[in-house]
N, C-alpha and C positions, 0 to 999 in steps of 0.2 A: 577131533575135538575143536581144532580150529575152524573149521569150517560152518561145524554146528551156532561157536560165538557169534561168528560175520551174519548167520542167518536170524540168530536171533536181535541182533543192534538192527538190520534191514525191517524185522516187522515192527520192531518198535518204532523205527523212526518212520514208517510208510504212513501211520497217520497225518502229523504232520507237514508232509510231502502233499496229498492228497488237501489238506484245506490250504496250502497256498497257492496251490490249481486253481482252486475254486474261486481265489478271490479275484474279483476283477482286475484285468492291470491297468485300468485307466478308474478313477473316481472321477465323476462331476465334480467342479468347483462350484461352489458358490459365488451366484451372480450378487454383486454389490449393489445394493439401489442406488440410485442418480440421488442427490441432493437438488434442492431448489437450487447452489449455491452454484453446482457444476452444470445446471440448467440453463442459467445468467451468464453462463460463460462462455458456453457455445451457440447461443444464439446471434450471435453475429457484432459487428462492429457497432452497430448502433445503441450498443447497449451503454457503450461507450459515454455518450453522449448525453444518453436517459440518465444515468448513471450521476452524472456531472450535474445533470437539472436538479433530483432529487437532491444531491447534497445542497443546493443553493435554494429550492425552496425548504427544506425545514431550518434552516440557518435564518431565513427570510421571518418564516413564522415565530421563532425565538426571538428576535427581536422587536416583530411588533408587536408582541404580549408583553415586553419593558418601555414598547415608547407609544403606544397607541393605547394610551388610560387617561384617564382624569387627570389624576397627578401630574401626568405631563405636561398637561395642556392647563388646566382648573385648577388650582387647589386652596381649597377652605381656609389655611392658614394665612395666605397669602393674601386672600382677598380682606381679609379681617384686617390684616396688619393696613392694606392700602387703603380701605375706608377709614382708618383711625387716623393716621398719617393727613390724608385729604382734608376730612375733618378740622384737623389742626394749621393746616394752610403749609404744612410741612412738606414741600415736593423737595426737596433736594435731600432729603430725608427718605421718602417714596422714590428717587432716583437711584439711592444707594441700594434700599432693598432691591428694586428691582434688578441691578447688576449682579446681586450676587443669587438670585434664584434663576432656573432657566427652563419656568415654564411662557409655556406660548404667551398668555394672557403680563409675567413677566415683560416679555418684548413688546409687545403692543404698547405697552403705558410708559416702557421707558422710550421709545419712541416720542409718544405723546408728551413728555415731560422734557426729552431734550427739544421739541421743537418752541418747547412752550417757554423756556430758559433762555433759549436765544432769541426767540419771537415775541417777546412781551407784550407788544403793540397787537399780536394777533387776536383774531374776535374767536369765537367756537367756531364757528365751520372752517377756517383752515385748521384746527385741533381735529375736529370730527372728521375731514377727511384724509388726513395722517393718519386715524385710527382705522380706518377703513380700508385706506390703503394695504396697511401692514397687517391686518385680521384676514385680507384676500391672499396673500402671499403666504402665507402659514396655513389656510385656507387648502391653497393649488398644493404648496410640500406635501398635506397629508393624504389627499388624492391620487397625488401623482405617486408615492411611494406605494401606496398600495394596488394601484396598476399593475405592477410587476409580478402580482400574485394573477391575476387575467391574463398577462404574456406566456405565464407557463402555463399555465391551463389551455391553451390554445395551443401551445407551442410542441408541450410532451405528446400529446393526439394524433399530433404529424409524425414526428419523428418513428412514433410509432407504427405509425401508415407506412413509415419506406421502409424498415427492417421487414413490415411483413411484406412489401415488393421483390423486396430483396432474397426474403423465404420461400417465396412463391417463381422467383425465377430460377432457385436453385432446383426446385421440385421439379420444374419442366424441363430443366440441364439433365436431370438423372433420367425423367422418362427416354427422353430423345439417345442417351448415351447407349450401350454396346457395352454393357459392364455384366450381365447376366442377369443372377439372382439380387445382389449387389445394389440393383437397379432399388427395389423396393425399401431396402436401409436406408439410401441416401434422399430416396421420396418422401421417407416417415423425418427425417431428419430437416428437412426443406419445411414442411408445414409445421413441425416443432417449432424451428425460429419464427414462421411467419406466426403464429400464433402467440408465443411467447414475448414479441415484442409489442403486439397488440396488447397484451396484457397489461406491459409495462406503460407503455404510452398512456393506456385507460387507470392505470393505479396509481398514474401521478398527475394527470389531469382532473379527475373528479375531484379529488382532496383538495389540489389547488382551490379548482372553481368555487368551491365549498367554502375556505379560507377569505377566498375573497371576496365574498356575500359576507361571510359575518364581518370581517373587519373594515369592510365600507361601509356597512351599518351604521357600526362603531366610531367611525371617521366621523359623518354626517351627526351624528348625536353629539359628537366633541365640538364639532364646529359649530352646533347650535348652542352649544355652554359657553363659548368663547365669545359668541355672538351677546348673550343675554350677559356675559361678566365686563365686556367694555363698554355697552350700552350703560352698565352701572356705573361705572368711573368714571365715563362724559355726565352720567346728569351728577355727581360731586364733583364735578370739575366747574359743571355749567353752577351751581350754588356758590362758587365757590370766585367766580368768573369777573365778579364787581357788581355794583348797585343797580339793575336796570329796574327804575321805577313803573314803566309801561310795559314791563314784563315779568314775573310770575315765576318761582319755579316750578309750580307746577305745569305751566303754562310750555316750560320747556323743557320737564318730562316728557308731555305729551309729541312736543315735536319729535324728541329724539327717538 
């Protein structure tokens, strides 16, 4: 009787038995995709570098969308107030607004007004060329700040040029090496980087360049509004300048 139990627990459990034979004893895992982000990571030190430009140019372009406008340089309220001011023969009046605004066209005319405070005896052309003076130096600031957007356009290009040297000699490191199969990983891995810092190099170079075509543009248009708003103020300054009977103001519209 006993015997018969033990045979019969044996066929029942011989199912069972039989499918965990069957099942493999190894599963494939699943291969994880690469991320762009684990991409950027192993492509080599130069990313380093890239890496640093990119934070300093969008840092660059956020600021000169708050300081490369009209407002900055121009602004309508201001020139209202200083024709009305001029008008009235009120410069020390026009000297205070000017101190407490700090657009471009600001500095220009309080310039113009402290020279003109201290210089009483001065005729217009040493006025007009303190205005010209100081309209060229604000002039070269807004040029020369956006230069910097042309240094990294040229600059991230390169950098990119020697991460992919750099990829490209690791490629030629693996052909030459004695590593076997191995050999062809560390070759796909070598043109990875060169290729991927190429990448990089070209994704922050073009935008640059881009950046800094519109916003020299923009420069040159300001500084021809700066140009046309202190030419206004020298001819109310020139009406404003004493009696020359043998002279005209229109006469010295047209000069200025």
């Amino acid at each position: 009787m006993k015997s018969w139990f033990l045979l019969f627990i044996t066929l029942a459990c011989a199912p069972s038995l039989l499918a965990q034979s069957a099942t493999p004893p190894l599963v494939p895992e699943v291969v994880r995709s690469q991320t762009i982000m684990d991409t950027l990571i192993k492509a080599g030190p130069v990313m380093i570098p890239l890496f640093l430009l990119s934070v300093f140019f969008v840092m660059l372009v956020i600021v000169y969308l708050m300081t490369i406008r009209r407002g900055a340089v121009v602004s309508s309220g201001y020139m209202a107030t200083a024709d009305a001011l001029l008008r009235k023969r009120d410069y020390l009046g026009l000297l205070a607004v000017s101190n407490r605004h700090g657009e471009a066209i600001a500095r220009v005319v309080q310039k113009m007004l402290d020279f003109t405070t201290k210089n009483p005896h001065a005729d217009l052309q040493q006025v007009r060329e303190i205005a010209e003076t100081e309209g060229t130096r604000v002039a070269a600031s807004l040029n020369n700040r956006v230069i910097y957007l042309a240094d990294i356009g040229m600059i991230a290009p390169l950098l990119g040029l020697l991460g992919t040297v750099f990829g490209i000699i690791h490629s030629f490191g693996a052909l030459g090496a004695d590593i076997g199969s191995a050999r062809y990983i560390a070759l796909s891995r070598g043109i990875s980087e060169a290729l991927v810092n190429t990448a990089a190099g070209l994704a922050i170079g073009i935008p640059a360049m881009m950046f800094y075509a519109f916003f020299r543009g923009r420069a040159q248009k300001l500084i021809s509004e700066l140009e046309a708003a202190t030419t206004h103020v020298l001819a109310l300054l020139s009406l404003q300048y004493g009696k020359r009977g043998e002279r005209t103001p229109v006469l010295i519209e047209e000069e200025l």
